[in-house]
C-alpha positions in Angstrom: 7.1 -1.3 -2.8 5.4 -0.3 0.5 7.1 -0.9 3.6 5.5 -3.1 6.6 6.5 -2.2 10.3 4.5 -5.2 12.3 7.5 -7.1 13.7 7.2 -7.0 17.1 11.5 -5.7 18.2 10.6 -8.1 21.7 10.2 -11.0 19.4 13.9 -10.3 18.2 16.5 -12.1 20.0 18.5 -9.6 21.8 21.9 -9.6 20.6 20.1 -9.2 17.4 18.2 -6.3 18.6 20.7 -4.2 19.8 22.5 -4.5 16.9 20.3 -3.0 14.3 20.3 0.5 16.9 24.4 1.3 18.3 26.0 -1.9 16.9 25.1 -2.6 13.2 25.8 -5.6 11.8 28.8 -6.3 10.0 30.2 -9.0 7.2 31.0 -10.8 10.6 26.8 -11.6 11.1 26.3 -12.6 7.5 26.0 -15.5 6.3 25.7 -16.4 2.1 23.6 -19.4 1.0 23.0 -21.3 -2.3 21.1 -24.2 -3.5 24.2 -25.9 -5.9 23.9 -28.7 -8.9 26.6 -29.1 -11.1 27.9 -25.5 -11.5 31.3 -26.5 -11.5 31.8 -24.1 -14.5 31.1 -21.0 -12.0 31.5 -21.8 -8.2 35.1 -20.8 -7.9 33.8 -17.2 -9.4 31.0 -16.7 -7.1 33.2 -17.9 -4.0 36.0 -15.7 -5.0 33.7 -12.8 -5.3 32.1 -12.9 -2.1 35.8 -13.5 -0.3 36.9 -10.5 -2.1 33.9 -8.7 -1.0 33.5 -9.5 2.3 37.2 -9.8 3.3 36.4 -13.5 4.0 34.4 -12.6 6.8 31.3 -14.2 5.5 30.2 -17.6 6.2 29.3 -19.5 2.9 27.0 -22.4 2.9 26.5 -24.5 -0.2 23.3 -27.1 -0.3 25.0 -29.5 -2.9 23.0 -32.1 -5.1 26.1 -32.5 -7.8 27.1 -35.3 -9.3 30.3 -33.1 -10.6 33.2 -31.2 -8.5 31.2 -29.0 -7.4 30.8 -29.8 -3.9 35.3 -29.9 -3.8 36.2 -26.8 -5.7 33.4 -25.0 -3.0 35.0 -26.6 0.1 38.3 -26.0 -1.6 37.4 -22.1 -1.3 36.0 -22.9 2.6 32.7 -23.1 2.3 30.6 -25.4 4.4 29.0 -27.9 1.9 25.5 -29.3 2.9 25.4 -32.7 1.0 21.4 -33.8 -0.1 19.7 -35.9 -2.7 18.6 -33.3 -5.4 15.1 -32.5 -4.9 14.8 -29.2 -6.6 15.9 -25.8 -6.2 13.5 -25.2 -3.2 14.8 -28.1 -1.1 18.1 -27.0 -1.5 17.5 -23.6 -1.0 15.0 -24.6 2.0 18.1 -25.9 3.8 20.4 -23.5 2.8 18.6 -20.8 4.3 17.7 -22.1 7.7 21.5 -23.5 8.3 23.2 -21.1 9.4 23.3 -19.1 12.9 23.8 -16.1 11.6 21.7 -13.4 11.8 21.6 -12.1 8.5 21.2 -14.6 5.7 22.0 -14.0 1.8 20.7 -16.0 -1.1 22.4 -16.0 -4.1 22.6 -18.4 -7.1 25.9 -20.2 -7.9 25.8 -19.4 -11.4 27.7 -16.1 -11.4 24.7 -14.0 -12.5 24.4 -12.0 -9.2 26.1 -8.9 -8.5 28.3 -9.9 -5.2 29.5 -6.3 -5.6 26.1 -5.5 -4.1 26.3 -7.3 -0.6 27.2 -3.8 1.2 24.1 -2.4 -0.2 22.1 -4.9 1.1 23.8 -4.9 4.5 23.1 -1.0 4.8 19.4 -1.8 3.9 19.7 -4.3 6.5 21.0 -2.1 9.2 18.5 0.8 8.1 16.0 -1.4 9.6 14.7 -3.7 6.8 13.6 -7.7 7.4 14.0 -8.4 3.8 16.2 -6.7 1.5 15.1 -8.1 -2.5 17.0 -7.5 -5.4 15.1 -6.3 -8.8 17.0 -7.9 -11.7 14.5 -6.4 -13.7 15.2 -2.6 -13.2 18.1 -2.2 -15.5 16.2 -4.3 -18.2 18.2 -7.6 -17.4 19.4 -8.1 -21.0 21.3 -11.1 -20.5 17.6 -12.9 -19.5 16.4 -14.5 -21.9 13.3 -12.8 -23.4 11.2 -15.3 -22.8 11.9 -15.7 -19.5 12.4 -11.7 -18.9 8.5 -11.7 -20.2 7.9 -14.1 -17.7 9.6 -12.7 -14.6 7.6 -9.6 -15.4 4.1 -11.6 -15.4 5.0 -13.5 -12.5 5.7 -9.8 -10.3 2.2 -8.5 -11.8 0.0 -11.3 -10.6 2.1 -11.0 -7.0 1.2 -7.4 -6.9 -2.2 -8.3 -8.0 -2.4 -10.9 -4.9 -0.6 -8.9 -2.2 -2.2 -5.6 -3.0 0.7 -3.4 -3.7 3.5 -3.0 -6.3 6.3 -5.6 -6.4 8.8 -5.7 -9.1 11.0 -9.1 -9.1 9.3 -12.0 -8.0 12.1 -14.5 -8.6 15.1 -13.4 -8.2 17.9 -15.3 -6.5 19.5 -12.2 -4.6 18.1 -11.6 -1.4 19.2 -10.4 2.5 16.7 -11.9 5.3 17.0 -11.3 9.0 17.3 -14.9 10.6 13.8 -15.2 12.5 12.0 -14.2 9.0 13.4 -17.1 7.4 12.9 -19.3 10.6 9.5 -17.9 11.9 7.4 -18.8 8.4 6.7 -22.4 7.4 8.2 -22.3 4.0 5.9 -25.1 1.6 6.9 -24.5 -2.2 10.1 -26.1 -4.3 10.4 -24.2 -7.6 8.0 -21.4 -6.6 10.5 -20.9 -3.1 12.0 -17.5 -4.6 8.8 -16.0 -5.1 7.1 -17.5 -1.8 10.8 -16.3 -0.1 9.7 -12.3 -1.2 5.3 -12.8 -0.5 4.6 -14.4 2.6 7.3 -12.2 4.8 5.5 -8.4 2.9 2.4 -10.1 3.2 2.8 -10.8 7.3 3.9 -7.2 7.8 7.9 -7.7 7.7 9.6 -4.7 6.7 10.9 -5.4 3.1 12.5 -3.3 0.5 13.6 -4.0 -3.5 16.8 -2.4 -4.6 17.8 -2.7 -8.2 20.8 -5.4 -9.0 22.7 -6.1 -12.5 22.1 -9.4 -13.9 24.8 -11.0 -15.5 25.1 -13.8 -18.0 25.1 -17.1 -16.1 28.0 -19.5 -16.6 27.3 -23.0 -17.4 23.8 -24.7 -18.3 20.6 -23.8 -17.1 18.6 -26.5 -15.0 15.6 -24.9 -15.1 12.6 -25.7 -17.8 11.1 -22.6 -18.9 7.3 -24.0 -19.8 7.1 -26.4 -16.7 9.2 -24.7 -14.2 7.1 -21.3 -15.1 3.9 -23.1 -14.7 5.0 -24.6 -11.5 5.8 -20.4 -10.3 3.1 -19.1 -12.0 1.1 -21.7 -9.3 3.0 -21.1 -6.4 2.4 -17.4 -6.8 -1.2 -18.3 -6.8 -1.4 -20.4 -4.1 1.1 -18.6 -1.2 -0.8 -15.2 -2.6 -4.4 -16.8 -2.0 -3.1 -18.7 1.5 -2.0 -15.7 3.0 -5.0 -13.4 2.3 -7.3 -15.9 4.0 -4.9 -16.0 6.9 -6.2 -13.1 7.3 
């Protein structure tokens, strides 16, 4: 995937500037977000892998909808819990993204499928000078996906590429590293299509972003999301973030 260099660094704020040149940023400026509904089942593992990662220097925010423990086991492990009405994954997301005041801002999914072993990676990437730093679930084949939805994931990232003019691999995926003023600069509009719009508008307005391959791991617990509808429902967000942003311009 291309790189794009159009981020002004005076629009930066300045502790943040100076940070990605003589002082890089650390687990200390990173903060880990996740949209959460009744995953119970695998919480405590993703909490205990990014405290084991990180040293526990990472702030964890959890954008909970459950109507199971949830919400205790995450506080239990010291994460701030963000209590909301579900609304879907990209309300919960939404607000899990734009909470905290760190400057560099992790998704992940709460369902143990992302690699937490990967966070340095994405820190590097972050401090080599990247806005967005995406992980591609899809390089390594992503055998635990199911294959419908594996066919799917790779539909959704040709019809992006299509849209945005140059090659992107992994649409959806969960995993991601955003410097704080991407995710707080761009109006974000879509709820099930959020992942993909998180990866399109920001390479499609010139922010430097970068894919790096992830392993993808069996999920614990159920699956919320409907295959037919929710794919239809990405399939048209793709459409309509990758149309709205060409005439933009």
């Amino acid at each position: 995937m291309s790189e794009h260099s159009t981020v002004d660094p005076s629009d930066l704020d300045a502790d943040d500037a100076s940070r990605s040149d003589d002082h890089p940023f650390t687990f200390d400026d990173v903060a880990v977000v996740m949209g959460t509904y009744n995953e119970e089942a695998a919480i405590e593992h993703v909490l205990t892998d990014i405290d084991e990662v990180t040293d526990g220097r990472a702030e964890v925010v959890c954008v909970d909808g459950s109507d199971d423990a949830t919400a205790e086991v995450a506080r239990e492990h010291g994460a701030t819990v963000v209590e909301q009405e579900p609304q879907g994954y990209g309300v919960a997301v939404r607000e899990a993204v734009l909470t905290p005041a760190r400057p560099i801002v992790v998704t992940t999914d709460c369902d143990d499928t992302y690699p937490m072993e990967a966070l340095p990676r994405f820190l590097e990437l972050v401090n080599e000078g990247y806005d967005v730093v995406s992980g591609d679930r899809l390089h390594h084949g992503a055998e635990p996906m199911p294959v419908f939805n594996r066919f799917g994931n790779h539909a959704f990232a040709a019809l992006a590429s299509v849209l945005m003019g140059e090659r992107v691999h992994d649409t959806t995926t969960g995993m991601r590293a955003y410097r704080r003023e991407v995710v707080q600069d761009i109006t974000w509009t879509e709820n099930t299509g959020l992942s993909a719009e998180l990866l399109i508008r920001p390479a499609m307005r010139g922010y430097d972003v970068v894919e790096t391959p992830i392993e993808y791991d069996e999920r614990r617990g159920e699956t919320k999301l409907d295959p037919i509808g929710g794919g239809a429902a990405i399939g048209k967000s793709i459409l309509k973030v990758g149309l709205t942003e060409r005439l933009r311009f």
